[in-house]
C-alpha positions as CSV (number, residue, x, y, z in Angstrom):
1,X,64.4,83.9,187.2
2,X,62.7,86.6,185.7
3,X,59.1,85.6,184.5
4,X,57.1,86.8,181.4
5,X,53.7,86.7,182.9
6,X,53.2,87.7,186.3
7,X,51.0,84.2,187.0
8,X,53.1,81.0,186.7
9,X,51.6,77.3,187.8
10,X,54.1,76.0,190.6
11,X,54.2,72.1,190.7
12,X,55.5,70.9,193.3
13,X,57.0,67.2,192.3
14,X,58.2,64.8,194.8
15,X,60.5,62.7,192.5
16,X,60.9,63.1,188.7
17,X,61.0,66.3,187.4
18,X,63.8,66.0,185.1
19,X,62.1,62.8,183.8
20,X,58.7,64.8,183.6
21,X,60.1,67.8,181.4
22,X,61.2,65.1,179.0
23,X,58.5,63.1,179.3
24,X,56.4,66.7,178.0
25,X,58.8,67.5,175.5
26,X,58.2,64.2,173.8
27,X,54.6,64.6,174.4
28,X,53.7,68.1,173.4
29,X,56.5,69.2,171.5
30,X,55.9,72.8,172.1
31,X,57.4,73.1,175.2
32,X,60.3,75.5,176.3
33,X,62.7,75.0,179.1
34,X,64.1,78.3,180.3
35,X,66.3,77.8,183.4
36,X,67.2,74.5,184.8
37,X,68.5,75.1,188.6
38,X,70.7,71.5,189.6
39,X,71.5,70.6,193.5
40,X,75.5,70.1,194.1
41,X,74.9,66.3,193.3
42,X,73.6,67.2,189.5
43,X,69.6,66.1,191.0
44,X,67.4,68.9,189.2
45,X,66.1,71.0,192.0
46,X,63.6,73.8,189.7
47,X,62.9,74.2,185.9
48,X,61.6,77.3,184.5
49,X,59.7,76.1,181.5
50,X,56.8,76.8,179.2
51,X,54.2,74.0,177.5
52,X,52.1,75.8,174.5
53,X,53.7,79.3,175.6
54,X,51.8,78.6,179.9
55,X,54.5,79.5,181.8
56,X,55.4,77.0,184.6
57,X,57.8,76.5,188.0
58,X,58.7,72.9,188.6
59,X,60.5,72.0,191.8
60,X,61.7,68.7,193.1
61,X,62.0,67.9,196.9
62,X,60.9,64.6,198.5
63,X,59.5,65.1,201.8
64,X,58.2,62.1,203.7
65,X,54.3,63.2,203.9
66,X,54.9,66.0,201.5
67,X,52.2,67.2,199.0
68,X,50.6,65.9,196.5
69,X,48.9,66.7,193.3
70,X,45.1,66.0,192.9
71,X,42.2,66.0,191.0
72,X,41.6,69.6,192.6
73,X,44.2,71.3,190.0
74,X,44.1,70.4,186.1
75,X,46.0,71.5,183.1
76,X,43.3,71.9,180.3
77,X,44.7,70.9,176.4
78,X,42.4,71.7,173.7
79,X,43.0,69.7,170.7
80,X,42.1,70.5,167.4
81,X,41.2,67.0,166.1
82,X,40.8,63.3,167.5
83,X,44.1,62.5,166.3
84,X,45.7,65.1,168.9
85,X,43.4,64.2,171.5
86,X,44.6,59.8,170.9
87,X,48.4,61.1,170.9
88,X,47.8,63.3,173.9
89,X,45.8,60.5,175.9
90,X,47.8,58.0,174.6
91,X,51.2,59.2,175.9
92,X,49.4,60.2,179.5
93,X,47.5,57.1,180.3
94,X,50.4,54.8,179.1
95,X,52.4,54.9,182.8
96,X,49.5,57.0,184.0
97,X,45.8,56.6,184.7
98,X,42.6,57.4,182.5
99,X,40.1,58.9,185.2
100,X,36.4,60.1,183.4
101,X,35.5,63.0,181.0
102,X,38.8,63.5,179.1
103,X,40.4,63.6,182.3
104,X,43.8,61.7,183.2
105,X,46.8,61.5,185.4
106,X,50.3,61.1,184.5
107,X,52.8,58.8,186.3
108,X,53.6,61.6,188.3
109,X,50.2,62.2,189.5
110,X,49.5,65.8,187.6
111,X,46.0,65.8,185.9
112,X,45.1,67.0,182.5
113,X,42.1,67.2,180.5
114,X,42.4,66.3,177.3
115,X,39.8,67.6,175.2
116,X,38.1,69.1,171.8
117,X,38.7,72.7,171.6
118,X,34.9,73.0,170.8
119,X,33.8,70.9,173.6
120,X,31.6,73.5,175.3
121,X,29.4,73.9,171.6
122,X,28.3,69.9,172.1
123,X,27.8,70.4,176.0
124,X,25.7,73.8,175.4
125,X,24.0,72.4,172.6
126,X,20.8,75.1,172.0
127,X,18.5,71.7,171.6
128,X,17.7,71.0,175.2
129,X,17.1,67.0,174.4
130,X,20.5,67.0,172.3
131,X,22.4,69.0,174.8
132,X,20.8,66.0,177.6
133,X,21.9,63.0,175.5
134,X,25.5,64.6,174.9
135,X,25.8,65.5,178.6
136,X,24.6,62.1,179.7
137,X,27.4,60.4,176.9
138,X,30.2,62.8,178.3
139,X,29.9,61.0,181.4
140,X,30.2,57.7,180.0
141,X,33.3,58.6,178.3
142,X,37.1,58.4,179.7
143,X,39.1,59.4,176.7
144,X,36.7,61.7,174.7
145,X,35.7,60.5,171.1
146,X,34.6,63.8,168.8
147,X,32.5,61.7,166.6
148,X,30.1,60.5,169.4
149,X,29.5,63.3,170.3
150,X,29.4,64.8,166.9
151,X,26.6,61.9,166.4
152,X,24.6,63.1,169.2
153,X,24.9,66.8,168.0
């Protein structure tokens, strides 16, 4: 393994990576796998692979108590339009979960926000009372819709 950026994500999975790297390349269509590294048995052990050119390690080993992935670690996609953002959310929450905010979790527990790329314009809105109201909205919202917050702008 020989990575192009000198920061990569690890993600420790316990169960499903090889499903998972398919699951993404369905999803997101940009993605890259590098190196795939198979246990004697043909189980995928770690993938070298890249989704919209972020470089990332994935690793499979159940361990009885092992870790987990949480809320504490995201992977952030900024989509262009509400269509990316429904086929994004769509495809996660489908086995996964929706959580709040453009936030969800997959079927394998790793969570993503799925948002506008101009997100930060309605949140930092220079009209203190519009910037409240869109605020206040956000935090209603699970999957984010660009044209209430656009209504609110």
């Amino acid at each position: 393994m020989h990575p192009e950026s000198k920061v990569q994500t690890f993600l420790w999975f316990q169960d499903g990576l090889e499903d998972a790297l398919n699951f993404y390349t369905a999803t997101f269509g940009d993605v890259r796998v590098n190196e795939l590294n198979r246990m004697p048995d043909g189980t995928l052990f770690t993938a070298d692979f890249h989704i919209f050119g972020r470089e990332f390690i994935g690793m499979c080993m159940k361990i009885d108590d092992g870790p987990q992935f949480n809320d504490s670690v995201s992977i952030m996609i900024q989509c262009e339009d509400q269509a990316e953002i429904d086929r994004y959310w769509n495809a996660i929450t489908a086995e996964g979960e929706a959580i709040a905010c453009g936030w969800c979790r997959d079927k394998w527990g790793i969570t993503w926000q799925i948002v506008p790329r101009n997100l930060r314009d309605f949140l930092g809105n220079s009209d203190a009372a519009k910037s409240e109201a869109i605020n206040a909205h956000f935090r209603t919202m699970q999957k984010i819709v660009i044209a209430e917050l656009e209504a609110l702008a």
